[in-house]
Backbone as ProteinMPNN parsed JSONL, in Angstrom:
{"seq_chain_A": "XXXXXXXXXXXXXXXXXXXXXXXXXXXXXXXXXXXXXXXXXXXXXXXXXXXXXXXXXXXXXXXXXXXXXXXXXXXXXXXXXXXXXXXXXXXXXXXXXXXXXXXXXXXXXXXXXXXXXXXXXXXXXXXXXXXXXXXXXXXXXXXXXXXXXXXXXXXXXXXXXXXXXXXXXXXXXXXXXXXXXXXXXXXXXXXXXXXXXXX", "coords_chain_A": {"N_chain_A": [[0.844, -1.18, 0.0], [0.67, 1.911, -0.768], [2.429, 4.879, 0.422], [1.227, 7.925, 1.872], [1.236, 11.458, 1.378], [1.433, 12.923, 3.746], [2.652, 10.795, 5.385], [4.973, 10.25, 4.632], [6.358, 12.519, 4.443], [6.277, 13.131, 7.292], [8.457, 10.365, 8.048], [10.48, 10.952, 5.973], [12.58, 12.949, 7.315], [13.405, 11.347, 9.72], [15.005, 9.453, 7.881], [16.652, 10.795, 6.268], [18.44, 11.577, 8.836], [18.811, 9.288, 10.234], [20.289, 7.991, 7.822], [22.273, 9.682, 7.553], [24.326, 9.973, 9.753], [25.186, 7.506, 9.541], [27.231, 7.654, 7.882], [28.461, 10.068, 9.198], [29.64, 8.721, 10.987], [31.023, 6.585, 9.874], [32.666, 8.47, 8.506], [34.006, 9.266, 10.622], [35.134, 7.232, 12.026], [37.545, 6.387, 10.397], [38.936, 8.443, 10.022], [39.766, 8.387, 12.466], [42.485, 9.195, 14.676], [45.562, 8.872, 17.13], [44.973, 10.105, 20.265], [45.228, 12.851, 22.581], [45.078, 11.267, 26.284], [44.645, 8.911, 25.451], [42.313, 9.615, 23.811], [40.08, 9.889, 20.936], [40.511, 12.154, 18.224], [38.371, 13.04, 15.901], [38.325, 13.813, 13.394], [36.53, 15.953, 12.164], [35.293, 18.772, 11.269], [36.705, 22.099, 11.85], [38.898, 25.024, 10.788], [37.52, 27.938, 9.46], [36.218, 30.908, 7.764], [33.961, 32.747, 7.483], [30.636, 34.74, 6.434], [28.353, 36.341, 8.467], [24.508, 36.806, 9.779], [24.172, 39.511, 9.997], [26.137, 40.601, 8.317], [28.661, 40.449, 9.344], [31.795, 38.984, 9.157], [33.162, 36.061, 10.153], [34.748, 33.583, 12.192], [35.69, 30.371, 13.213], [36.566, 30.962, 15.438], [35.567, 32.926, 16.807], [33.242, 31.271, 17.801], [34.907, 29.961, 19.655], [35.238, 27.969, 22.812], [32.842, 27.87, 24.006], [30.22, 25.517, 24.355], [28.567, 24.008, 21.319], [26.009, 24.14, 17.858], [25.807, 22.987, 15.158], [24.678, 23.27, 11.85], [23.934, 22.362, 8.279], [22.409, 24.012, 5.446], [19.403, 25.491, 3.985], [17.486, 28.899, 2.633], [15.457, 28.513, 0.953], [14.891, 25.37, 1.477], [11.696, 23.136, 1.779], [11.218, 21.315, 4.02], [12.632, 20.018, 5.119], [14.731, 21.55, 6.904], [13.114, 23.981, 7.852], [11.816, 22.65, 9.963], [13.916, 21.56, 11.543], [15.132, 23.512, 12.437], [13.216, 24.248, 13.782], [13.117, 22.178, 15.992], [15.58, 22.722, 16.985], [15.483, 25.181, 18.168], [13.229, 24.572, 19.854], [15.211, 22.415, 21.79], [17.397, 24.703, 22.428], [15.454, 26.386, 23.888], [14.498, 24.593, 26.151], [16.645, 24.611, 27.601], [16.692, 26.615, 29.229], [18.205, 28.936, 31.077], [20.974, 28.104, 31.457], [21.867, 27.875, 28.901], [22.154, 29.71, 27.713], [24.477, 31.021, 26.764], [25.018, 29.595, 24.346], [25.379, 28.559, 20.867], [24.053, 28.179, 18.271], [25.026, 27.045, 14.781], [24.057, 28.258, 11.84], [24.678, 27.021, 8.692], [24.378, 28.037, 5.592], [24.19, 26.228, 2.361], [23.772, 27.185, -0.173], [24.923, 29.796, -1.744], [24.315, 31.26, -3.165], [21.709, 32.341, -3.24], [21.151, 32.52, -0.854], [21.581, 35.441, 0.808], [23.04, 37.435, 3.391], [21.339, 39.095, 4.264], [19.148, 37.772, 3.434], [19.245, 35.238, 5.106], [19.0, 36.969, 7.735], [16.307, 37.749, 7.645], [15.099, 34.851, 7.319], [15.73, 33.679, 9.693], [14.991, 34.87, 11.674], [12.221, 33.661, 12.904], [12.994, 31.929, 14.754], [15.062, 30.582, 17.365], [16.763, 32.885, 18.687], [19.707, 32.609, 18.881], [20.255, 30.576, 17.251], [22.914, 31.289, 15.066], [23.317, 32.544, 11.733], [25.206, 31.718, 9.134], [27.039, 32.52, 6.155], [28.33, 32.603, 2.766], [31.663, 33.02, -0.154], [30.92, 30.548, -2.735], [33.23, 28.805, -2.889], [34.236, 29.156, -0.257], [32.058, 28.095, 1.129], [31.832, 25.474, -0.214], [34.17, 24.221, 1.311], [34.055, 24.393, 3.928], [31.755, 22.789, 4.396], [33.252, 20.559, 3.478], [35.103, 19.663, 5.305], [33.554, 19.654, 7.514], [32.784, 16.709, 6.643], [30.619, 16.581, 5.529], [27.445, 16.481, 2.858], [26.512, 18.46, 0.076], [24.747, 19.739, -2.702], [23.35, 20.944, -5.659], [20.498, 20.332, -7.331], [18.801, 20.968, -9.974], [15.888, 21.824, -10.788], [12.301, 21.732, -11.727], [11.589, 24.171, -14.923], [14.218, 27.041, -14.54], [14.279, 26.857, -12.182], [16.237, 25.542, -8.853], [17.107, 22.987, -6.205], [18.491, 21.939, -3.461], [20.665, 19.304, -2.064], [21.71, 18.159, 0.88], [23.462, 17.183, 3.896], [21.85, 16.361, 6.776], [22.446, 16.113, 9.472], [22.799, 17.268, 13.003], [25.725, 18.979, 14.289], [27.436, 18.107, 17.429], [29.248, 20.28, 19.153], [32.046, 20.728, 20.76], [33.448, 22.805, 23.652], [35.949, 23.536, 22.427], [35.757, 23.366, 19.466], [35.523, 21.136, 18.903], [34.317, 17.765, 17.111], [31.674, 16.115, 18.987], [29.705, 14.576, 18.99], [26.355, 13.497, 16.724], [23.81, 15.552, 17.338], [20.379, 14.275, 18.506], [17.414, 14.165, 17.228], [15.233, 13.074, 17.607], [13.801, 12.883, 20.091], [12.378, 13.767, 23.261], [12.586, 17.721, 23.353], [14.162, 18.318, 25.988], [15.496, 16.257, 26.715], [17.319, 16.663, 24.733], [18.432, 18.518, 25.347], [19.608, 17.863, 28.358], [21.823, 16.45, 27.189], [23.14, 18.368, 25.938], [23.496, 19.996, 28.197], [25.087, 18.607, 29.403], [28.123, 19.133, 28.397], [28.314, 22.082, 29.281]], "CA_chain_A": [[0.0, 0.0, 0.0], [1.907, 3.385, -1.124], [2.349, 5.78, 1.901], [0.574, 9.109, 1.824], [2.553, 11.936, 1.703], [2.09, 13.118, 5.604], [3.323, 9.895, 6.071], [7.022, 10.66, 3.628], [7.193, 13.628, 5.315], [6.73, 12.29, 8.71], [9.614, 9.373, 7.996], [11.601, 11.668, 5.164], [13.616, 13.361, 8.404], [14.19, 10.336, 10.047], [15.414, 8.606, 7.033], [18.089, 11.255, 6.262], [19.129, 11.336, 9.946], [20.044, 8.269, 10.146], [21.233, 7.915, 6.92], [23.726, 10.844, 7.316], [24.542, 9.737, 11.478], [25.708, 6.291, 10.045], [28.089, 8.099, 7.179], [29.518, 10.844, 9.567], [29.903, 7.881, 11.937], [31.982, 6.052, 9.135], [34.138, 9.045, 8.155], [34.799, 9.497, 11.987], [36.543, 6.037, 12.044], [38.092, 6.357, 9.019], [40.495, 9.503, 10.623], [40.442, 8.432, 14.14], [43.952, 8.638, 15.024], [46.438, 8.713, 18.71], [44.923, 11.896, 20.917], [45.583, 12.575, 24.367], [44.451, 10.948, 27.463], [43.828, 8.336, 24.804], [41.179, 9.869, 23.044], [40.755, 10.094, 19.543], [39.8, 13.195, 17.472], [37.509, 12.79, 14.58], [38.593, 14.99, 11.736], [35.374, 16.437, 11.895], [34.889, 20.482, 11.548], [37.873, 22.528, 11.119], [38.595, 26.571, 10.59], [36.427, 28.794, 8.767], [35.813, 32.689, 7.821], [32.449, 32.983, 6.779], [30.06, 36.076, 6.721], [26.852, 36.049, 9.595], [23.426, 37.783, 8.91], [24.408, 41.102, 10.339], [27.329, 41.056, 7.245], [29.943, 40.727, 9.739], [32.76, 38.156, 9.066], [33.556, 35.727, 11.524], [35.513, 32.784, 12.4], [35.464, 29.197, 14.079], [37.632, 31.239, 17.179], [34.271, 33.36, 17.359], [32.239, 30.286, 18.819], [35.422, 28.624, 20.673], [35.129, 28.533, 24.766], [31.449, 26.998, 24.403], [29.6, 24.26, 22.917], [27.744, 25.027, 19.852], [25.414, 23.424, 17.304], [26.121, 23.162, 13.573], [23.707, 22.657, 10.903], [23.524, 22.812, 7.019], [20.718, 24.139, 5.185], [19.197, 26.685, 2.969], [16.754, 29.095, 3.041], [14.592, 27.789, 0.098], [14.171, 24.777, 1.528], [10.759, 23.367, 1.763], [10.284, 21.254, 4.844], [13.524, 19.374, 6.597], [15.547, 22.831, 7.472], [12.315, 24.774, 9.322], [11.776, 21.451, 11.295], [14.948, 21.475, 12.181], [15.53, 24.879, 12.995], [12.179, 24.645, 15.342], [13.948, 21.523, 16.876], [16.87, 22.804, 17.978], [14.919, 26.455, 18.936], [13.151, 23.979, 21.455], [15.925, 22.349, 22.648], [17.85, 26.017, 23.209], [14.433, 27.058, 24.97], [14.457, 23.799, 27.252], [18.24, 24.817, 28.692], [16.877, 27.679, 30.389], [19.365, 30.378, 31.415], [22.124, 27.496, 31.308], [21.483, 27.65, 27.988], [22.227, 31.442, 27.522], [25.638, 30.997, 26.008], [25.049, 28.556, 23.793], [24.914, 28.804, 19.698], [23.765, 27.015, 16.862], [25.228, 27.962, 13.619], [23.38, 27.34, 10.368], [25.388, 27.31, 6.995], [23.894, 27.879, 4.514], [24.984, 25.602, 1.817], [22.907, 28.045, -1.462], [25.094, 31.164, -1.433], [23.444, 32.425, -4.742], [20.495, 33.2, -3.176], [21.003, 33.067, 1.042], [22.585, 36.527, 1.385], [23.202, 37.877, 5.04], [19.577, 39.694, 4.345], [18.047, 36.62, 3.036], [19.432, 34.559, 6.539], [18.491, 37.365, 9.553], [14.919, 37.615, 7.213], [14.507, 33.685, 7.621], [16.323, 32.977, 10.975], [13.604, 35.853, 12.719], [10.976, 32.909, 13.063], [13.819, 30.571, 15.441], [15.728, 31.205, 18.415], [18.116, 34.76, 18.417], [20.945, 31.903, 19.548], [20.9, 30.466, 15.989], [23.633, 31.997, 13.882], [23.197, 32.533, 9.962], [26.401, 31.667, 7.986], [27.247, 32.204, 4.662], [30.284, 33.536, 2.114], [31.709, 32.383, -1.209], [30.608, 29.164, -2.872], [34.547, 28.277, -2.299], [34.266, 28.959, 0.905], [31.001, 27.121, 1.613], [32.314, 24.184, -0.462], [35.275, 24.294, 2.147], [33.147, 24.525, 5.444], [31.075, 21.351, 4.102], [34.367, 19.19, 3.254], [35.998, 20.019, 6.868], [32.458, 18.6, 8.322], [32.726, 15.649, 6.13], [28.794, 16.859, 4.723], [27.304, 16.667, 1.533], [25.782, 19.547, -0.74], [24.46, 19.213, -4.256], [22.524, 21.733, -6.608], [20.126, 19.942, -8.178], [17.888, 21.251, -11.409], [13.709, 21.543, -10.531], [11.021, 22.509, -12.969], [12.104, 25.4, -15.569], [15.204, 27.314, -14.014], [14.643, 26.523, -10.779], [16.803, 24.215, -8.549], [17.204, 23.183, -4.861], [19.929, 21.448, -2.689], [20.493, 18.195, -1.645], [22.608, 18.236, 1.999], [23.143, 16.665, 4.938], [20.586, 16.963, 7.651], [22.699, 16.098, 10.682], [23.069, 18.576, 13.791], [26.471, 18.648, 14.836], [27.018, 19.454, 18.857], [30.742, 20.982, 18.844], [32.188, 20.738, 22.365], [34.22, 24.174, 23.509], [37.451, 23.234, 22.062], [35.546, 23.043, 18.475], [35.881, 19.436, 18.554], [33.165, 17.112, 17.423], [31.173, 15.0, 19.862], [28.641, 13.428, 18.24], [25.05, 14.063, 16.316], [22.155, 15.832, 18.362], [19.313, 13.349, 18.079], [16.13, 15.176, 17.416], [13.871, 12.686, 17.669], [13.178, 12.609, 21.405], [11.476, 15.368, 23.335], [13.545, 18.25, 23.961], [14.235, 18.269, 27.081], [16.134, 15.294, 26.361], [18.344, 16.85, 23.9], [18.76, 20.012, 25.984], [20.03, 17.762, 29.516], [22.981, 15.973, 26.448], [24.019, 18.818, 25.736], [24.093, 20.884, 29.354], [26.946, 18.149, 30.136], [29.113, 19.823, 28.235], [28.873, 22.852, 29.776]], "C_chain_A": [[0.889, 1.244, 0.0], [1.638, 4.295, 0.084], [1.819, 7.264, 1.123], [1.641, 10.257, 2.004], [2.761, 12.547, 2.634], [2.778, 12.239, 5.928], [4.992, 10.332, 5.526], [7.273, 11.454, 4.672], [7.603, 13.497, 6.71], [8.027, 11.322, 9.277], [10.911, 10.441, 7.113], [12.71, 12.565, 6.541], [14.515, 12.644, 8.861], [15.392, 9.52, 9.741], [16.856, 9.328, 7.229], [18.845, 11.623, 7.233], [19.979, 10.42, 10.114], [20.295, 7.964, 9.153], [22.787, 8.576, 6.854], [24.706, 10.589, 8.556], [25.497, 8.668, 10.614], [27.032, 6.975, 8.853], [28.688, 9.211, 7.879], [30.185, 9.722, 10.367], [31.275, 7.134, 11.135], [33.273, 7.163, 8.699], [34.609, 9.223, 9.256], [35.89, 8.325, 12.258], [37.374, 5.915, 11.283], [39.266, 7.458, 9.407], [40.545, 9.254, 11.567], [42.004, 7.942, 13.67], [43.929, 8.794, 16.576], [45.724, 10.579, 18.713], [45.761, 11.514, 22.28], [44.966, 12.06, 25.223], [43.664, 9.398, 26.739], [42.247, 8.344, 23.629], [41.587, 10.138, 21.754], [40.37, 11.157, 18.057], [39.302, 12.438, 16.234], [37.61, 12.914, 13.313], [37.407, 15.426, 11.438], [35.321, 17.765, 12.388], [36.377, 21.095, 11.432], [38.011, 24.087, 11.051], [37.922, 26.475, 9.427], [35.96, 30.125, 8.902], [34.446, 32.366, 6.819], [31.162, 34.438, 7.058], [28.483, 35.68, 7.503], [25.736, 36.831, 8.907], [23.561, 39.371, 9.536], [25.747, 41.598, 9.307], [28.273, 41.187, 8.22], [31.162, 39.301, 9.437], [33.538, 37.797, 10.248], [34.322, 34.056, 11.287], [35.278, 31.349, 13.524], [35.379, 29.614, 15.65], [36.039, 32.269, 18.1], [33.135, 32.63, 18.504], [33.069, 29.688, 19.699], [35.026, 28.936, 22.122], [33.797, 28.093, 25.079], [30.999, 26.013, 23.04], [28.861, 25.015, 22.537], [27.025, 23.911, 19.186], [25.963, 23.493, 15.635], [25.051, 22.578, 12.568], [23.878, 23.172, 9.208], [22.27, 22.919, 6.342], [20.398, 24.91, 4.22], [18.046, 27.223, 3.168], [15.343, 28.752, 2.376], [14.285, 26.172, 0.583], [13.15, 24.245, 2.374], [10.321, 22.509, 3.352], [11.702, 20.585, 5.991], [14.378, 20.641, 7.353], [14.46, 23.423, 8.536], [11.864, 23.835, 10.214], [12.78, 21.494, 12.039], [15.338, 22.393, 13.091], [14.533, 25.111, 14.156], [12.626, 23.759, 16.615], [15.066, 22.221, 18.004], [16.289, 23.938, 18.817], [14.3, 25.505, 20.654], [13.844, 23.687, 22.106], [17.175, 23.457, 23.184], [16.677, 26.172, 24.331], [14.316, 25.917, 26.07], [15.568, 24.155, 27.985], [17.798, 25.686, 29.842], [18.095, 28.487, 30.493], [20.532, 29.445, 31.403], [22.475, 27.77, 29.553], [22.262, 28.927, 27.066], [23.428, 31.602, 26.3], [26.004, 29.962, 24.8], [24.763, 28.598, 21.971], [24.996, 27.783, 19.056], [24.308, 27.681, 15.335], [24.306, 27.257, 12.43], [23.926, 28.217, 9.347], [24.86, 26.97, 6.301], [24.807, 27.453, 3.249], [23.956, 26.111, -0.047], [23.389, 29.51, -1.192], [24.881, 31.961, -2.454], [22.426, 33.152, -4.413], [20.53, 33.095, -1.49], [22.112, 33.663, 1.335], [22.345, 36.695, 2.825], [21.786, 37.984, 5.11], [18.861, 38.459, 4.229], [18.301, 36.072, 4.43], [18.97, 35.199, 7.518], [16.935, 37.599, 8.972], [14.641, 35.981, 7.803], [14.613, 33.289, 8.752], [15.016, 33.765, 12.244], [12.771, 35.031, 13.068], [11.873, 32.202, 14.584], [14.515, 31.565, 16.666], [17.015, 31.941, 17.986], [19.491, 33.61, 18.456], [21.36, 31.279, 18.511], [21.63, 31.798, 14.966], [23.56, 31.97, 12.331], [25.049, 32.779, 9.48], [26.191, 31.61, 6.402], [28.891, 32.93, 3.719], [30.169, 32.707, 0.45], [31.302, 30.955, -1.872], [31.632, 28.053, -2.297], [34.3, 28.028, -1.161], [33.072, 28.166, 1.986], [31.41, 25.568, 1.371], [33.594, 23.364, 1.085], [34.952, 24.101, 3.456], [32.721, 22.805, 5.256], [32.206, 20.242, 3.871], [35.122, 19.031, 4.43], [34.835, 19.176, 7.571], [32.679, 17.553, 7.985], [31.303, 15.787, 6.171], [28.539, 16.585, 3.508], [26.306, 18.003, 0.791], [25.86, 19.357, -1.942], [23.369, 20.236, -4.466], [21.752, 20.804, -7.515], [18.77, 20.554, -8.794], [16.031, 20.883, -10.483], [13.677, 21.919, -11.896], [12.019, 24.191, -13.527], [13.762, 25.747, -15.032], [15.698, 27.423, -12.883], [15.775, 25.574, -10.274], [16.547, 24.322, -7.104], [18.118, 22.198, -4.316], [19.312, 20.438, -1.92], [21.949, 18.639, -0.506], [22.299, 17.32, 2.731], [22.687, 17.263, 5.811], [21.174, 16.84, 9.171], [22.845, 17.626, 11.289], [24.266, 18.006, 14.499], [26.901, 19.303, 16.131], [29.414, 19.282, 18.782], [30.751, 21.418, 20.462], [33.264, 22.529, 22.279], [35.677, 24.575, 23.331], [36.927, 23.125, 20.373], [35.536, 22.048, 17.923], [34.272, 18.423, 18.61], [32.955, 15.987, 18.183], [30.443, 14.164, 19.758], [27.464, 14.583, 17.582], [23.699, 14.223, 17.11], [21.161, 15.001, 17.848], [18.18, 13.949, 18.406], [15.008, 14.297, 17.583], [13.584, 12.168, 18.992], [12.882, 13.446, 21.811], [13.082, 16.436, 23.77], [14.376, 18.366, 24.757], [15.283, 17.648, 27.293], [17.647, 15.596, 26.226], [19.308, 18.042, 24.687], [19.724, 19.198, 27.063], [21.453, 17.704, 28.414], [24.137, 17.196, 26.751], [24.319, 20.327, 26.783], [25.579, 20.26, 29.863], [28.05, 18.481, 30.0], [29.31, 21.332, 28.758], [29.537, 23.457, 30.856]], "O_chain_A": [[1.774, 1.416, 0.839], [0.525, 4.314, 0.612], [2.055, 7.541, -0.053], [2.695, 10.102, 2.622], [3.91, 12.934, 2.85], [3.653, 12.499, 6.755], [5.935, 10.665, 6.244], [8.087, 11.287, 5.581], [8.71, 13.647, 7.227], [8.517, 11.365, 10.405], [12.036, 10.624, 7.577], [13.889, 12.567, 6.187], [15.738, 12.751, 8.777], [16.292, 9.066, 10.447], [17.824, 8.936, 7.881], [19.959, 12.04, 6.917], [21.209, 10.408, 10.164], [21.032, 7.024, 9.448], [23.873, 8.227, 6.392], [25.869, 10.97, 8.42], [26.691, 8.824, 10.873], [28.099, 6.524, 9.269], [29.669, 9.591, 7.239], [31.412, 9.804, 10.413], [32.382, 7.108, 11.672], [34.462, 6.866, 8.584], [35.826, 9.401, 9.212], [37.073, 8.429, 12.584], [38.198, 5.059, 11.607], [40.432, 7.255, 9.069], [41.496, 9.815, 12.111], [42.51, 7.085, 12.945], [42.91, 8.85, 17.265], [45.784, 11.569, 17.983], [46.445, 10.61, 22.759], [43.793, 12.393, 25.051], [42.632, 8.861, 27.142], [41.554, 7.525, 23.028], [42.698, 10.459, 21.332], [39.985, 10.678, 16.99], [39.794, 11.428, 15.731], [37.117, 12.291, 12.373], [37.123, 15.287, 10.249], [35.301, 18.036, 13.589], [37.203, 20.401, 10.84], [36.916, 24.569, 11.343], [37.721, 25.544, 8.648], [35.392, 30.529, 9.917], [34.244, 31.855, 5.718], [31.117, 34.934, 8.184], [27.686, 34.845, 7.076], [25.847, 37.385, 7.813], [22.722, 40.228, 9.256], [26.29, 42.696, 9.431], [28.929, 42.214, 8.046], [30.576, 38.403, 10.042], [34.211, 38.476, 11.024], [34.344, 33.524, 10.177], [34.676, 31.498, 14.588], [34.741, 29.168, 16.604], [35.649, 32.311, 19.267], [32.514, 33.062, 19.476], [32.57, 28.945, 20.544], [34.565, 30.014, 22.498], [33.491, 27.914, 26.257], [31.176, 25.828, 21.836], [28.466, 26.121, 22.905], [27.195, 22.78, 19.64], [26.642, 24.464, 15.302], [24.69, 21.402, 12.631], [23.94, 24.381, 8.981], [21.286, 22.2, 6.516], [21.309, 25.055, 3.405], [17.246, 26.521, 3.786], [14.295, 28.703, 3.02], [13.328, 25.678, -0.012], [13.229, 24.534, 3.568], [9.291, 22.879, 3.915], [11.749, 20.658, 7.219], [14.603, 20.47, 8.551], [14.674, 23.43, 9.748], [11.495, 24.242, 11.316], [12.615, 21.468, 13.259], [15.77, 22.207, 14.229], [14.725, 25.812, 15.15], [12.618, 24.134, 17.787], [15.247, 22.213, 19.221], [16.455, 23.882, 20.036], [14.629, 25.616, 21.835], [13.785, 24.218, 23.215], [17.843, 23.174, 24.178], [16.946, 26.089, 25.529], [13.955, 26.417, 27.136], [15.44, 23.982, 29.197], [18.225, 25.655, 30.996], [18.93, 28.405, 29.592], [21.51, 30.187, 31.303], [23.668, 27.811, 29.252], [22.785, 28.871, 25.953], [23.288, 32.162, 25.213], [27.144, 29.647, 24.457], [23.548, 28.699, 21.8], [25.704, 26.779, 19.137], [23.909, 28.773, 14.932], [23.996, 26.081, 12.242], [23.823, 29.421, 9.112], [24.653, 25.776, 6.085], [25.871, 28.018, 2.997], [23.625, 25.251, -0.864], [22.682, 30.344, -0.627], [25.208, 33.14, -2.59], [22.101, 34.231, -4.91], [19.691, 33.808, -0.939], [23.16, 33.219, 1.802], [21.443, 36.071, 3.382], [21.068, 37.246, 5.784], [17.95, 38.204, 5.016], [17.416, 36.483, 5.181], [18.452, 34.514, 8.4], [16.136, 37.656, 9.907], [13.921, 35.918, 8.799], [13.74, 32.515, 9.145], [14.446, 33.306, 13.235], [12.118, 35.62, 13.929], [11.118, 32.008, 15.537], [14.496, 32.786, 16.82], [17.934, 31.653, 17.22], [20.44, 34.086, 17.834], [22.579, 31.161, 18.384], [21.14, 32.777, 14.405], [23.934, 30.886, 11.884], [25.785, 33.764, 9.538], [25.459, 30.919, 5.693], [29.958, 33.46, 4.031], [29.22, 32.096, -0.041], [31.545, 30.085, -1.036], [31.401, 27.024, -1.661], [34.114, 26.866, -0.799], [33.181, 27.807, 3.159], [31.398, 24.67, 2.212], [33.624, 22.225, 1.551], [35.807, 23.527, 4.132], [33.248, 21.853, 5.831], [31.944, 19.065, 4.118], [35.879, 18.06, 4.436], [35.112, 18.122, 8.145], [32.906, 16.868, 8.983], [30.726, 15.018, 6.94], [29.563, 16.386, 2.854], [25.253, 18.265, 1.371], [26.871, 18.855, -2.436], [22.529, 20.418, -3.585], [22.355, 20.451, -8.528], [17.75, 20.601, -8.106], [15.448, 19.978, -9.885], [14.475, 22.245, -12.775], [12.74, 24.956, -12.886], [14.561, 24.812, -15.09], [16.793, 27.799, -12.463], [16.295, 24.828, -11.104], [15.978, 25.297, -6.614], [18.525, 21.492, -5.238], [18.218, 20.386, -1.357], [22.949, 19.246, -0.89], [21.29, 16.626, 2.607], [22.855, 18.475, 5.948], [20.533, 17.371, 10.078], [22.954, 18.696, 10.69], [24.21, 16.965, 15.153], [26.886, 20.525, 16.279], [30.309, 18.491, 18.485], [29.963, 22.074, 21.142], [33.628, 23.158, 21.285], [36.351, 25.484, 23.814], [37.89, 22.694, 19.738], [35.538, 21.874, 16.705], [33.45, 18.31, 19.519], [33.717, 15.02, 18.194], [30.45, 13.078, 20.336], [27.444, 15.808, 17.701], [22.838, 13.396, 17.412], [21.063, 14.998, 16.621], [17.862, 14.26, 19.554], [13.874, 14.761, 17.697], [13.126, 11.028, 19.072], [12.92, 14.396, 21.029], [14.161, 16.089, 24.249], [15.522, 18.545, 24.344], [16.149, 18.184, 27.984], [18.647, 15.257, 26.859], [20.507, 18.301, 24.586], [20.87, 19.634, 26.953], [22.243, 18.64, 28.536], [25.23, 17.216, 27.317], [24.974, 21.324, 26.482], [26.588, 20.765, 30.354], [28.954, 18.381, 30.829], [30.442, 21.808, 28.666], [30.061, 24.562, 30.717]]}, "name": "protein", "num_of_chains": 1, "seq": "XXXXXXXXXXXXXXXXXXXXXXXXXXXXXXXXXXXXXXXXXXXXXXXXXXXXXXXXXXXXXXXXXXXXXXXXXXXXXXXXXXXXXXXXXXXXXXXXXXXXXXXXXXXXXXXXXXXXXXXXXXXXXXXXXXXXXXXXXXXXXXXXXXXXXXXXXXXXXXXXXXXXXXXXXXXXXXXXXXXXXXXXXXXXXXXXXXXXXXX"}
C-alpha cells in the first residue's frame, strides 16, 4: 500500500538522519587517530571565515570557549531545514538560562540566493541563539568538506533548482571538537540535559 505523503514527510527526516549519522559515523573512524588521554579526534569540523546575517565576518575562534550546534541548510528549503531549525529552537528554549551561552550555527549551503539579508529575514521565526552563515561558494564548499557533509545543486522545474545536503546537527564541544550528532527525535528536554553536560 503506497504511503501518503504526511506519512514521507513524517519518515523523510528520520530517514536522512540516520542515513547521514551512520556516514559521519563512518568518516569518523576512518580519521580516528592517537589523541591525548587516549582519546581520539575525529577529523570532523575545522577553521572557517564565513560572513553572519548582520554582514559581519567571523571565524570558528568566534564560537570557541562553548559548545555550539552546527547545521547545514538553505533558506529555500521546503520542509527538513524549518523542522529542524524549530527543533533545535526547542531544545535552546528547554536549557533555560544554562542555555544562555550557547549557539547554533546554520550554513547555509545556497550562497546564490542566502545573502546575510536573506538569513536574519529567515532565521527571525527561530531562536536569536541560531547563527546565519554564509560567504563564497569556495568557501562554503570548504566549510562542508571540513564537516565531512554533503551539498548538491540539483535542477527543478524550468530554471529553478534546490539542494540536496546533509541533515545532521552537529554538537561541537568548547574546544571546536566534534562530539557526536544531536538526536532530534526525542522530546527536547532530552536533547537540551545531552548537551548541558558539556557545559
Amino acid at each position: 500500500m503506497p504511503l501518503s505523503d504526511r506519512t514521507r514527510r513524517l519518515i523523510l527526516p528520520l530517514v536522512v538522519f540516520s542515513v547521514g549519522l551512520v556516514a559521519l559515523i563512518a568518516a569518523a573512524v576512518v580519521t580516528l587517530g592517537p589523541g591525548r588521554n587516549g582519546a581520539a579526534p575525529s577529523g570532523v569540523g575545522g577553521p572557517f571565515s564565513l560572513v553572519n546575517q548582520d554582514g559581519q565576518r567571523v571565524t570558528e575562534r568566534d564560537f570557541a570557549g562553548r559548545p555550539h550546534l552546527v547545521f547545514f541548510g538553505f533558506t529555500h528549503c521546503p520542509d527538513i531545514c524549518p523542522t529542524t531549525l524549530q527543533q533545535i529552537t526547542d531544545v535552546l528554549q528547554s536549557m533555560g538560562p544554562r542555555g544562555r551561552d550557547v549557539r547554533a550555527l546554520f550554513i547555509a549551503v545556497d550562497p546564490e540566493r542566502d545573502t546575510p539579508a536573506a538569513l536574519k529575514t529567515y532565521l527571525g521565526s527561530f531562536d536569536p541563539r541560531i547563527v546565519g552563515l554564509t560567504g563564497t561558494p569556495e568557501e562554503i564548499a570548504s566549510v562542508v568538506k571540513a564537516f565531512r557533509a554533503y551539498a548538491r545543486k540539483v535542477p527543478s522545474k524550468g530554471e529553478g533548482y534546490t539542494m540536496e545536503h546533509t541533515a545532521l546537527v552537529y554538537i561541537m564541544d568548547a574546544r571546536s571538537r566534534f562530539v557526536t550528532a544531536l538526536n532530534l527525535m526525542r522530546p527536547p528536554e532530552q536533547s537540551a540535559a545531552e548537551l548541558a553536560k558539556l557545559l
